[in-house]
C-alpha positions in Angstrom: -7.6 -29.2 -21.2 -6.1 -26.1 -20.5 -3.1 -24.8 -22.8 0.0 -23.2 -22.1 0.8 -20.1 -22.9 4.2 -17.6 -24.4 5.1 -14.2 -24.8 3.4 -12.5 -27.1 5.8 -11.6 -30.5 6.1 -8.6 -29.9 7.0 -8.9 -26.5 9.3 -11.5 -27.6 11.2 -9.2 -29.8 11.6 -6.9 -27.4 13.1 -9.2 -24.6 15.5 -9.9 -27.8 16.3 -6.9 -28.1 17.2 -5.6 -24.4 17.5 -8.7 -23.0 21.7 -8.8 -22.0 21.9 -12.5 -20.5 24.6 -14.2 -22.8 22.0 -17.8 -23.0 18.8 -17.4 -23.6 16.6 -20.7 -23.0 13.1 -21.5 -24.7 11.4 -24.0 -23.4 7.8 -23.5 -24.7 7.2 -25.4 -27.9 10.4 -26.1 -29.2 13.5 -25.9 -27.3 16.0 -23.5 -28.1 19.2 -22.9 -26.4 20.6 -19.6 -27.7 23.9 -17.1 -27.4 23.8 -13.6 -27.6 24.6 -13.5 -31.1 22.2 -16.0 -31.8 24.1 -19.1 -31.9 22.7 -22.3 -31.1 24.3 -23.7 -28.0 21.4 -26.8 -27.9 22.8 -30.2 -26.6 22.2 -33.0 -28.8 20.8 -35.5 -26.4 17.7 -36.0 -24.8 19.1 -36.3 -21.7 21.2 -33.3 -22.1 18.4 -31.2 -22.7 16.5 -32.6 -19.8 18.9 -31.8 -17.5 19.7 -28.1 -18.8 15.8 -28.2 -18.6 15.6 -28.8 -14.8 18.0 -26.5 -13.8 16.5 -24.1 -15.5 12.9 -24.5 -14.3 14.6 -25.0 -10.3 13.4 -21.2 -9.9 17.8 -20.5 -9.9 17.6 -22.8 -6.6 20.3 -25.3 -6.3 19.6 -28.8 -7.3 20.9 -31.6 -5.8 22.9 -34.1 -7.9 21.0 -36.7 -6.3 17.7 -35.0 -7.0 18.9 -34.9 -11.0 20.0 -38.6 -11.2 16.2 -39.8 -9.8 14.4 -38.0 -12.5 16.7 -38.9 -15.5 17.9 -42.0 -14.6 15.0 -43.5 -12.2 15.3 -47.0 -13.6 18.7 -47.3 -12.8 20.6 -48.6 -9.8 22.1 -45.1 -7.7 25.4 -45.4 -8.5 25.3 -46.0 -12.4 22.6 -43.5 -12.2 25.3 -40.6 -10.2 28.0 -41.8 -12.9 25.5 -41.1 -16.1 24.6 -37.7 -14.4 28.6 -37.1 -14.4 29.0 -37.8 -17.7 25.8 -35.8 -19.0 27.1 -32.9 -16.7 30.3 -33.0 -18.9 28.2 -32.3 -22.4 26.1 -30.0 -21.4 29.5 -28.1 -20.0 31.2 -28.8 -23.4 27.7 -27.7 -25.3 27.7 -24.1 -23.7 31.2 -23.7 -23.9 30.9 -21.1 -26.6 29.3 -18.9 -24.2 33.1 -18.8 -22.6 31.8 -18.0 -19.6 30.3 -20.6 -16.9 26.6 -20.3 -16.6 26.5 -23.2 -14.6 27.4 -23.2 -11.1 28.7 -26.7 -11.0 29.1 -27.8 -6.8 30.1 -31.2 -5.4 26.3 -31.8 -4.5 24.1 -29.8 -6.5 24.0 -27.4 -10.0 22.8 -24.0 -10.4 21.8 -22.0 -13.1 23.3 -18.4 -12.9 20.6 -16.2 -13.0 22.8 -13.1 -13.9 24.2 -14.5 -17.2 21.1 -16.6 -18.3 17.1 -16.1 -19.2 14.3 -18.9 -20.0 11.4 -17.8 -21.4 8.8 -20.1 -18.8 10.1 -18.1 -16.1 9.0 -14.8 -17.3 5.5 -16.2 -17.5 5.6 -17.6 -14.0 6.6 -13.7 -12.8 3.7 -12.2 -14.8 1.2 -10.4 -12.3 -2.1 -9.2 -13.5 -0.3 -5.6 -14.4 2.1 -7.4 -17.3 -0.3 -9.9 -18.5 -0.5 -8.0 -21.5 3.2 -9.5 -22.6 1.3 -13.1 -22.3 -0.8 -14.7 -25.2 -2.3 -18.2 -25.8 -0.5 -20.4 -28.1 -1.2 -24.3 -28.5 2.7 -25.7 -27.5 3.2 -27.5 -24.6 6.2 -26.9 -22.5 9.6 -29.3 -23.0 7.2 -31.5 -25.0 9.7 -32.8 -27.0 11.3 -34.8 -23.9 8.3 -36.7 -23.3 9.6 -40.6 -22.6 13.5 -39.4 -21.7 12.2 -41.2 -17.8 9.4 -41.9 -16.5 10.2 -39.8 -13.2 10.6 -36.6 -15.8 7.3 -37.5 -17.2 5.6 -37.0 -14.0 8.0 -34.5 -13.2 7.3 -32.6 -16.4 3.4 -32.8 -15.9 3.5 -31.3 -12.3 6.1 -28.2 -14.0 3.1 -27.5 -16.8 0.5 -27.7 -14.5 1.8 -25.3 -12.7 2.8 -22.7 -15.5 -1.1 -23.5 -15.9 -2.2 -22.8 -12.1 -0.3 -19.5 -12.2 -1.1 -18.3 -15.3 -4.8 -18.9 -14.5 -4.3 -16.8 -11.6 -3.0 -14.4 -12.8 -5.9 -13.9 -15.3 -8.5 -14.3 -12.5 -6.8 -11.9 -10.7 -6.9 -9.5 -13.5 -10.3 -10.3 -14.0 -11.1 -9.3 -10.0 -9.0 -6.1 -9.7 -9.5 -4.5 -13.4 -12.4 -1.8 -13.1 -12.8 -0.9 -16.9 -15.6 -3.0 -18.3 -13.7 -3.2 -21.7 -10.6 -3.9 -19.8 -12.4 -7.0 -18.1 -14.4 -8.2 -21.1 -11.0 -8.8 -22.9 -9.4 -10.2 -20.1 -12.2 -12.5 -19.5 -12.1 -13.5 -23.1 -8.4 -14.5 -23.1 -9.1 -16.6 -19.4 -11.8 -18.8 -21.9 -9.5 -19.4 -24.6 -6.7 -20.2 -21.6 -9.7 -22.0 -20.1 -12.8 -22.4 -21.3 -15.0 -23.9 -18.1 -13.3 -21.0 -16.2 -16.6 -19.8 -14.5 -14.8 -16.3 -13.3 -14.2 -15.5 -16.4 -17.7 -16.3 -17.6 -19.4 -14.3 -14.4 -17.2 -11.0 -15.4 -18.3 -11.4 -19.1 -22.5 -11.7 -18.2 -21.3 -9.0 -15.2 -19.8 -6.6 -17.4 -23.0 -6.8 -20.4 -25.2 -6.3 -17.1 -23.1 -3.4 -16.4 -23.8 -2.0 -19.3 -27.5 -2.4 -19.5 -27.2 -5.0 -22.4 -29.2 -7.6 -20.6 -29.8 -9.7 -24.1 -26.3 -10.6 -24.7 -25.7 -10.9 -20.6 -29.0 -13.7 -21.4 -26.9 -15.0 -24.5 -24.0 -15.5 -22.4 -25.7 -17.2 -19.6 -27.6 -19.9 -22.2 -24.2 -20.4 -23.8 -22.4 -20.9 -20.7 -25.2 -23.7 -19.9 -25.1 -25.7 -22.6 -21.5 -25.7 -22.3 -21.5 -27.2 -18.6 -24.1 -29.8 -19.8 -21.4 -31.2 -22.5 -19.4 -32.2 -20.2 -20.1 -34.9 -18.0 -19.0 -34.4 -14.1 -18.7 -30.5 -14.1 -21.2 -28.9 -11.9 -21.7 -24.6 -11.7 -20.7 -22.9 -8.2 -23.6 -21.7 -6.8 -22.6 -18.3 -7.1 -22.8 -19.2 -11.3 -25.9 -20.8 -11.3 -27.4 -17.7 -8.6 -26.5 -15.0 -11.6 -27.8 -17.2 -14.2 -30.8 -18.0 -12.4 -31.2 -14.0 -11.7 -31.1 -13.2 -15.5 -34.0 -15.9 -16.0 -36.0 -14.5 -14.0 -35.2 -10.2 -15.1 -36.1 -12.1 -19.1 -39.1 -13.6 -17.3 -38.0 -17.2 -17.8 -37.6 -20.1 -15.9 -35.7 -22.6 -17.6 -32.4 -22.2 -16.6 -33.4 -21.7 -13.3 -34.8 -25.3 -13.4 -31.8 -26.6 -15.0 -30.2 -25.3 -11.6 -32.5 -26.6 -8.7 -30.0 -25.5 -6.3 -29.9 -21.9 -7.5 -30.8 -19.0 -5.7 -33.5 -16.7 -6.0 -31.1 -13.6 -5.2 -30.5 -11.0 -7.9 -27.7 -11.1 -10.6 -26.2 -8.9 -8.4 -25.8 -10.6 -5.6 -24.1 -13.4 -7.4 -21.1 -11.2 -7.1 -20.4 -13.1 -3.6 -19.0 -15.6 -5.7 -15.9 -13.8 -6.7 -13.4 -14.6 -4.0 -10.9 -12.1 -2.0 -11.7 -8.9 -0.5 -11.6 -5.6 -2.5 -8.7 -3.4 -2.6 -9.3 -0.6 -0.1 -6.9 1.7 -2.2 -8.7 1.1 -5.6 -11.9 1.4 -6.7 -14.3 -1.2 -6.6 -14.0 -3.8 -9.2 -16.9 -4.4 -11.7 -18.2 -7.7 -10.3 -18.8 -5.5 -6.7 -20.6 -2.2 -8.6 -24.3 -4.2 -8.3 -24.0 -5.4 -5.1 -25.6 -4.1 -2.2 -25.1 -3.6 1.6 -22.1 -3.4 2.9 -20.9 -5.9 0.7 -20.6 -3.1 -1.7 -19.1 -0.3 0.5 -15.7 0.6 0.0 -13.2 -1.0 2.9 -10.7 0.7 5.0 -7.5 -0.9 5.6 -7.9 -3.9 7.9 -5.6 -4.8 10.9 -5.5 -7.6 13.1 -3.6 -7.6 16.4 -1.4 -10.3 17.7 -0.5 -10.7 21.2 3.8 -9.8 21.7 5.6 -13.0 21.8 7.1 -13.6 25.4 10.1 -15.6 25.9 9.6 -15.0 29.3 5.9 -16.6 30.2 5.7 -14.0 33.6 5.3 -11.3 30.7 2.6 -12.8 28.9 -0.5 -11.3 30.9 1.2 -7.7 30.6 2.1 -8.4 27.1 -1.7 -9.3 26.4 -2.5 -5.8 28.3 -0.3 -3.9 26.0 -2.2 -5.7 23.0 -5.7 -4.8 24.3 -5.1 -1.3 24.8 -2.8 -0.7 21.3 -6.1 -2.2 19.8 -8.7 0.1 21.3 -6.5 3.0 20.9 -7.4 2.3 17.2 -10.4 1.3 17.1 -11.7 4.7 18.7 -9.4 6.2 16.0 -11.9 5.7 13.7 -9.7 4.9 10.2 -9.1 1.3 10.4 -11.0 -2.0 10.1 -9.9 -4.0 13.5 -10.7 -7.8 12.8 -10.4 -10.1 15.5 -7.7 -11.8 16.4 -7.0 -15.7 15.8 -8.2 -17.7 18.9 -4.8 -19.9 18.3 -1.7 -19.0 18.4 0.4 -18.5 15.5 4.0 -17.6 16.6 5.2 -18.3 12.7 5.3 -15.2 11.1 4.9 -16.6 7.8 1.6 -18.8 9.2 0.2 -15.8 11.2 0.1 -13.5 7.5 -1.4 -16.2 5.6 -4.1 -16.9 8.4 -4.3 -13.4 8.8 -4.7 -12.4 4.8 -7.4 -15.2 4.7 -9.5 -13.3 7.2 -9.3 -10.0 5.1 -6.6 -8.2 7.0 -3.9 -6.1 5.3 -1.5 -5.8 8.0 -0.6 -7.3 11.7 0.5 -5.4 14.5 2.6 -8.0 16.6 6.0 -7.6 18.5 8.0 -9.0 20.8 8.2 -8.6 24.9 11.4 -8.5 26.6 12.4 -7.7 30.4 15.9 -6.0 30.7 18.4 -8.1 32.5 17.4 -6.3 36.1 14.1 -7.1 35.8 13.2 -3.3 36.4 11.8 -2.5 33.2 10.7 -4.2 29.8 10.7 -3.4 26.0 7.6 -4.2 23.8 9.2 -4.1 19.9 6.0 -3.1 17.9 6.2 -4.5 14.5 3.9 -3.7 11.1 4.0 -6.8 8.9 2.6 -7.1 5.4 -0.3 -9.8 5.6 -0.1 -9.9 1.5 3.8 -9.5 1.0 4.4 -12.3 3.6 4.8 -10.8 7.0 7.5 -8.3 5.3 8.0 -6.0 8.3 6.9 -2.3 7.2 7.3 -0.1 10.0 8.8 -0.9 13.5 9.3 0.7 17.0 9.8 0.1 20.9 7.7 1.0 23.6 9.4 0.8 27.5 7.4 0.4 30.6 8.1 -0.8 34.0 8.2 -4.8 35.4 5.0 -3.6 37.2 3.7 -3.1 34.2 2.6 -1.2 31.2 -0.5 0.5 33.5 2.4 2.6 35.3 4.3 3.8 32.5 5.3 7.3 32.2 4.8 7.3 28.7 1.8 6.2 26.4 1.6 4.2 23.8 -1.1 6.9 22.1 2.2 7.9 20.7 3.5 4.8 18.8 -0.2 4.3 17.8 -0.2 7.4 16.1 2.7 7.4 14.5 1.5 3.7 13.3 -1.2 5.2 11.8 -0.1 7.5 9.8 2.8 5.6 8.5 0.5 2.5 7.1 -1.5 5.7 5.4 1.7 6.5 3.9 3.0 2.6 3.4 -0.5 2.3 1.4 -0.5 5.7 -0.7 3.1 4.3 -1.8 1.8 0.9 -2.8 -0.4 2.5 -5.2 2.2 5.0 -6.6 1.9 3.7 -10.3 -2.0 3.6 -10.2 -3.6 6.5 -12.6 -6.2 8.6 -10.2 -9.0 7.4 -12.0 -8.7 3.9 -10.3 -8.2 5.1 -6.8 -11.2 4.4 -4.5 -11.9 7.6 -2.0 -9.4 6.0 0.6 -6.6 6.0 -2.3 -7.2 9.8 -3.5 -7.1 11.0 -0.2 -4.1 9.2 0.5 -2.5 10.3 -2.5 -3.9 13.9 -1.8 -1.7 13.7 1.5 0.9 12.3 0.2 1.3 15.4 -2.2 0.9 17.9 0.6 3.9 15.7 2.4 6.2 17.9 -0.6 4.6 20.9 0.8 4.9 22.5 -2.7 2.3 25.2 -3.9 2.4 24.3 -7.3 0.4 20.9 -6.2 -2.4 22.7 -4.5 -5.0 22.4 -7.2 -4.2 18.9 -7.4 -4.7 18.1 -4.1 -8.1 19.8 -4.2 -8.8 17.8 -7.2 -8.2 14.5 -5.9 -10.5 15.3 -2.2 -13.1 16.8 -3.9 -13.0 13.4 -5.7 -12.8 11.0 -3.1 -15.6 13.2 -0.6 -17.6 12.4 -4.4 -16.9 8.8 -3.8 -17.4 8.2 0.1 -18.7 11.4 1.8 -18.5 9.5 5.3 -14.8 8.7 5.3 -13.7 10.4 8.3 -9.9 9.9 7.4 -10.6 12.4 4.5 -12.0 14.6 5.9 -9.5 15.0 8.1 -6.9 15.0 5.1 -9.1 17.8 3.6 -8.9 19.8 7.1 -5.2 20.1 7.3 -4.8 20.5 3.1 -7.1 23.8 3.7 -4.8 24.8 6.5 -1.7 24.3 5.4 -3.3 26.3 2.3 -4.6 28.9 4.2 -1.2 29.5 5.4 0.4 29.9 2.4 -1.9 31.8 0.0 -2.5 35.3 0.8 -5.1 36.2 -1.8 -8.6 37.4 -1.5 -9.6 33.5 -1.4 -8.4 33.1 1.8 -11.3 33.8 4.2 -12.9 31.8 2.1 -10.5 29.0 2.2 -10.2 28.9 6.1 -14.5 28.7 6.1 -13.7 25.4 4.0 -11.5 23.9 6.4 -14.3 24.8 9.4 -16.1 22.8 7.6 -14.4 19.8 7.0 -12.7 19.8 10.4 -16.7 19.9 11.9 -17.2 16.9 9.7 -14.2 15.0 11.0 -15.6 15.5 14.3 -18.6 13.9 13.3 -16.9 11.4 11.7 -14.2 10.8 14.3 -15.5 11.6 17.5 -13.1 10.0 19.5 -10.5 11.8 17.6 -8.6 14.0 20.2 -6.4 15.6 17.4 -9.1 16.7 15.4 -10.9 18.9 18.2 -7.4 20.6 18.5 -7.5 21.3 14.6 -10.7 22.7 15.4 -9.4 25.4 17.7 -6.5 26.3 15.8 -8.7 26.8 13.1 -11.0 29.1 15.3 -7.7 30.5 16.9 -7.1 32.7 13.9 -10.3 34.4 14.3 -10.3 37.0 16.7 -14.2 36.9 17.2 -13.7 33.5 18.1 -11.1 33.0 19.8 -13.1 32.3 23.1 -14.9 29.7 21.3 -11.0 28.3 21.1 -10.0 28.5 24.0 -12.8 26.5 25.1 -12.8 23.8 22.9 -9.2 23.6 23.4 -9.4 22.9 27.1 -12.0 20.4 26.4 -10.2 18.3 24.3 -7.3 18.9 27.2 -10.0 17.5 29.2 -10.9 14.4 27.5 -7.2 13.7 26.7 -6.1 13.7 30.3 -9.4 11.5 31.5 -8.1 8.7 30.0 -5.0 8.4 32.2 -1.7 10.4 33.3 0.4 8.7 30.3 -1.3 10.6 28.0 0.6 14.2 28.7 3.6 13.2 26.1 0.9 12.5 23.5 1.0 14.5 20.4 -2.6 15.5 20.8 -2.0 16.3 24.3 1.3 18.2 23.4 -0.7 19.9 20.3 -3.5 21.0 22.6 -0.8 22.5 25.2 0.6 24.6 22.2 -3.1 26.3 20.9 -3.5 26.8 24.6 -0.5 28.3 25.2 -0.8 30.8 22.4 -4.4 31.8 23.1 -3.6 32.5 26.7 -0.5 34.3 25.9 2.5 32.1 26.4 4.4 31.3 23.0 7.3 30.8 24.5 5.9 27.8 26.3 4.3 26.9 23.1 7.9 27.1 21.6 9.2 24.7 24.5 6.7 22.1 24.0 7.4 22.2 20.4 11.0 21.7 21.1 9.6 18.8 22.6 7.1 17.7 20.1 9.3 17.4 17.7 12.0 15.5 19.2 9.5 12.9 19.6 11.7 9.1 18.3 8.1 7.6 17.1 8.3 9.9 13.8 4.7 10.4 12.8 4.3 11.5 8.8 1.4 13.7 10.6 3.9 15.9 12.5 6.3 16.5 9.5 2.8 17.5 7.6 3.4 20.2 10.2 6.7 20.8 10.4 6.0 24.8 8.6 3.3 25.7 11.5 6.5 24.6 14.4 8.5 27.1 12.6 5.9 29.7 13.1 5.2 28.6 17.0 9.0 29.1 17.3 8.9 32.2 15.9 6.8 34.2 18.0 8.4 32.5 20.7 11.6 34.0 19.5 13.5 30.9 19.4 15.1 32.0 15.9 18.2 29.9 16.3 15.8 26.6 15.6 13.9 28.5 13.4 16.9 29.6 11.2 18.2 25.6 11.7 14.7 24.4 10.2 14.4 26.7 7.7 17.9 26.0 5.8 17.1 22.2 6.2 13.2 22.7 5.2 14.3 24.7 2.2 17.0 22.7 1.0 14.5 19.9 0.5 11.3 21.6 -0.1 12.2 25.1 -1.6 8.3 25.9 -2.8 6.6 26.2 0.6 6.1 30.5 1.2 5.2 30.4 4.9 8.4 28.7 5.7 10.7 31.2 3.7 8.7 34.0 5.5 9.3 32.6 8.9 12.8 31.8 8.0 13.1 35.8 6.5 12.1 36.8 9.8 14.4 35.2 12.1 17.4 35.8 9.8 16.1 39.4 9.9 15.9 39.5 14.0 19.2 38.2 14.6 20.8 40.5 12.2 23.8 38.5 11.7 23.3 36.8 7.8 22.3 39.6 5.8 23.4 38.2 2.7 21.4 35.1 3.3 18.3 36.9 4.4 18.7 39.0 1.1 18.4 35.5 -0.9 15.4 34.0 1.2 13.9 37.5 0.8 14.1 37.0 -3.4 13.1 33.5 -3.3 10.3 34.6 -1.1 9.6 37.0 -3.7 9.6 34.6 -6.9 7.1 32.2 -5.7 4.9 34.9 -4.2 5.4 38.2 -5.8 2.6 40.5 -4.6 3.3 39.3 -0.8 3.1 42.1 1.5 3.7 42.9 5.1 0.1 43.4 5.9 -0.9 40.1 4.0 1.7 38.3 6.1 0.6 39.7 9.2 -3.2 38.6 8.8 -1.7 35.2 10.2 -0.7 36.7 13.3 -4.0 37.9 15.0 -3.8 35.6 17.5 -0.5 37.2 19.2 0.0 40.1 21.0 -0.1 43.8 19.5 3.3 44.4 20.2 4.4 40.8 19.1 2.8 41.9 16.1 4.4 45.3 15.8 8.0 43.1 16.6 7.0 41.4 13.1 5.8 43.9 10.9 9.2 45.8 11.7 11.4 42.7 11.0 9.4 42.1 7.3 9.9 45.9 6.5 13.5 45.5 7.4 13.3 42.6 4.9 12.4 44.9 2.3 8.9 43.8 1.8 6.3 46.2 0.6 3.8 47.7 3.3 0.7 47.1 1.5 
């Protein structure tokens, strides 16, 4: 039988102590009705109590009148049974009238319990999650047992309410159990699951899993023969395969075969392979759990973040075929981007939202792209609404745009949806490194730390340089094939390149050659990291043919997909490196102009944000470079390239001296042996006197020569 559990005493006493609610309601063990002094406000009767007990286990819901007078008075004919409910509604009011405030919300048809003014201790424990389970402890009370026989309908009523206290609080435990990646962490854990329930056979499997883990296959063997004879006292209860698979795998690593033959059924697989029987997916964001560390094949790999794309709904069924179109093509557009898991869709339809994110959860996917299709009211045109939902938060939408294209349909759009995909993409990346936020590095899988490593460069601060570089090096440790790092670890080596003048820097732009070649590799139907590529070579003048050339090939490949693709951000990108190789910044500075007012807002273009500024600038737009610089700096003051572009078109236009003088010390503080020739080693891929124009401005600025 399983047992209910309570806070913990400690935990207890501190809920006492900052809890604020003026009644505070116990309902494990024995009941208690509290003020915040500590007065008793308890209602004598049983019925009383029962009824202060339902509202307060109704999750703050309103309950119908009706609904209370069938489970205290089920015996009874309805209207005796409304007119007892009246009466007992009447004490319980005059019992917690020393509160002197109304905790009750008392309506012609239903009650409420306030939830502001008021705290019961069983709802606490059905809120734990597997991250506060260490406020919960197991103690042998039952809940409301003391109104046991006020009705029979509360009996039953009171059975279903404990089991499931019990339900929840064993899932939370097994969830703990699942996620927890200590082996100390999920041998306690495990332990407190047996005393909460002691046939619980996930509990049992991380226990033998966690002494395999550590090499101690005698007690892992001890565990396994006590676990047996267990089972075989009770009469009925029957081992999952997946328990009788590791038990029979021990048997055979200690060269027995007993408990195999105990197990007929049992298979001949490995202990590790009995990790299949732990249910759920692992977290692509953390690192693997214990039960998944002796597994192998791709059982054992670490996942990427799994989509699943739904076709638009249609109101209009003429737009169904176009709206299927739309989905096909959003779907390959990631799948050649290389960074996601794409499941399959659902062969039937699921136009509930809340359906389609359970269905979709239970095949493994983390989020569903869906939408909605609409035609305008001239039938010239039609809207698709792209929508991000949550698969495990209940369809909670998470990112959101529109996409237009004409009645003909999406095939002769001007525009292409590469560019809502995009900026998809790199918002989930951002949606998951937030999820994690409280999570120490050391549980991140490779995924997680990259994420969190671009995340940091987001604040494009220097002071969280070294960090970054921690937290790739560690993830490229963990999964050296992720493309999606390497990628991260390509633009954290050139946005570090440009802001770090030292004698390290040659040696930090040969990094990011490196890791952009391996995103290539990785990602080779990655149009954006080919342009990376050639700005990378760009600033190199023994290669900047090699550039050029790679730059026009990735034009190339861009443009053979179809017309559409020329607003692209890759195609826009490539335009810029092209532009500025050949010669043209101030068409580089117009299609930045463009680039950036781009309404799909991609987390991957403000990464960039700093190398715009410095397109701008040698395309002498300095009014938009002065406007981004005093918005840039006001929100991320520790970012040097920025302040020097900024410098240097306050400098050109000549009209804010006293502001140039304060960018200039700023400048200064954060990198005080900057020098004009230092700066201008960014600049070899402009023209001499471009160069010469630049130098003369950062003189004027009062920086040293050399």
């Amino acid at each position: 039988m399983v047992e209910v559990t309570k806070m913990t005493d400690s935990s207890s006493s501190h809920v006492r102590e900052t809890d604020p609610t003026l009644l505070r309601l116990k309902l494990i063990g024995q009941m208690e009705a509290k003020t915040l002094t500590g007065e008793s406000v308890l209602p004598v009767g049983g019925k009383t109590r029962a009824l202060l007990a339902v509202l307060a286990l109704s999750d703050r819901k309103p309950v119908l009148r009706s609904r209370l007078a069938e489970l205290l008075w089920s015996q009874r004919p309805e209207e005796m049974a409304r007119a007892s409910l009246r009466q007992e509604i009447h004490r319980l009011l005059d019992a917690l009238s020393p509160l002197g405030v109304d905790v009750i919300d008392v309506q012609r048809h239903s009650l409420t319990l306030k939830p502001a003014l008021t705290s019961v201790d069983a709802e606490r424990l059905l809120t734990a999650s597997s991250r506060t389970i260490d406020g919960i402890t197991v103690l042998e009370e039952p809940l409301l047992g003391e109104l046991a026989g006020v009705d029979p309908a509360l009996d039953d009523w009171l059975f279903q309410q404990r089991e499931r206290l019990c339900v929840h609080l064993r899932n939370v435990y097994e969830n703990a159990v699942l996620e927890l990646t200590d082996p100390d962490q999920v041998d306690e854990v495990a332990e407190r699951l047996l005393k909460f329930d002691n046939l619980n056979e996930t509990a049992w499997r991380a226990k033998i899993q966690t002494a395999l883990h550590r090499g101690d296959h005698t007690r892992a063997a001890g565990l396994a023969e006590q676990l047996t004879q267990l089972f075989n006292t009770f009469d009925g209860h029957s081992m999952a395969p997946a328990t009788q698979s590791l038990i029979a795998g021990i048997s055979m690593e200690q060269g027995g075969t007993e408990a195999h033959r105990d197990f007929p059924g049992a298979s001949t697989s490995s202990a590790g392979d009995a990790s299949l029987g732990f249910a759920g997916r692992p977290d692509p964001m953390l690192a693997l759990p214990l039960h998944y560390t002796t597994m192998e094949g791709s059982a054992a790999e670490p996942r990427r973040i799994a989509l699943v794309f739904l076709p638009p709904l249609c109101a209009d069924e003429t737009l169904m075929d176009h709206g299927q179109a739309v989905r096909d093509h959003l779907e390959l557009i990631f799948v050649h981007m290389g960074t996601f898991d794409i499941l399959a869709a659902p062969v039937v339809p699921l136009p509930d939202p809340v359906q389609a994110s359970a269905v979709c959860r239970g095949m493994g996917a983390d989020y569903i792209i869906s939408g909605m299709l609409r035609r305008s009211p001239d039938h010239a045109n039609n809207r698709l609404i792209l929508r991000v939902l949550d698969a495990r938060r209940h369809g909670v939408i998470v990112w959101g745009t529109h996409y237009d294209f004409p009645g003909a349909g999406p095939e002769t759009a001007e525009s292409s949806l590469l560019t809502p995909a995009q900026a998809m993409q790199w918002n989930l990346f951002v949606a998951e490194a937030r999820r994690i936020t409280g999570r120490p590095d050391a549980e991140l899988s490779a995924l997680g730390m990259g994420l969190r490593a671009f995340m940091l460069l987001l604040r494009h601060d220097v002071s969280f340089f070294e960090r970054v570089g921690g937290l790739l090096e560690g993830a490229f440790n963990l999964d050296a094939d992720d493309g999606a790092i390497a990628l991260i670890d390509a633009l954290y080596c050139y946005i570090w390149y440009l802001n770090d003048w030292s004698e390290d820097a040659d040696a930090i732009l040969e990094r990011g050659l490196k890791k952009v070649r391996d995103a290539i590799s990785l990602l080779p139907d990655l149009h954006a990291v080919e342009v990376l590529l050639a700005t990378y070579l760009m600033h190199d003048p023994a290669r900047h043919t090699t550039a050029l050339s790679v730059a026009r090939a990735a034009e190339a490949g861009i443009l053979k997909n179809d017309r559409n693709h020329r607003d692209s951000p890759d195609y826009l990108l490539v335009r810029i490196v092209l532009d500025l190789l050949e010669g043209n910044p101030r068409s580089a500075a117009k299609t930045v102009r463009v680039l950036t007012e781009n309404t799909c807002r991609s987390q991957f273009l403000e990464l960039l944000r700093p190398v715009f500024m410095m397109v701008l600038l040698i395309g002498d737009d300095y009014q938009e470079v002065i406007a981004m610089g005093r918005l840039f700096c006001g929100i991320f003051p520790a970012c040097p390239s920025v302040l020097v572009y900024y410098l240097v078109a306050l400098v050109e236009l000549g009209d804010f001296p006293e502001e140039a003088a304060r960018v200039r010390r700023h400048l200064m503080r954060l990198a005080p042996d900057l020098t004009v020739a230092k700066i201008m080693s960014r600049f070899s891929f402009v023209s001499q006197s471009r160069r010469e124009t630049l130098a003369d401005a950062l003189q004027k600025a009062g920086l040293p020569v050399s």
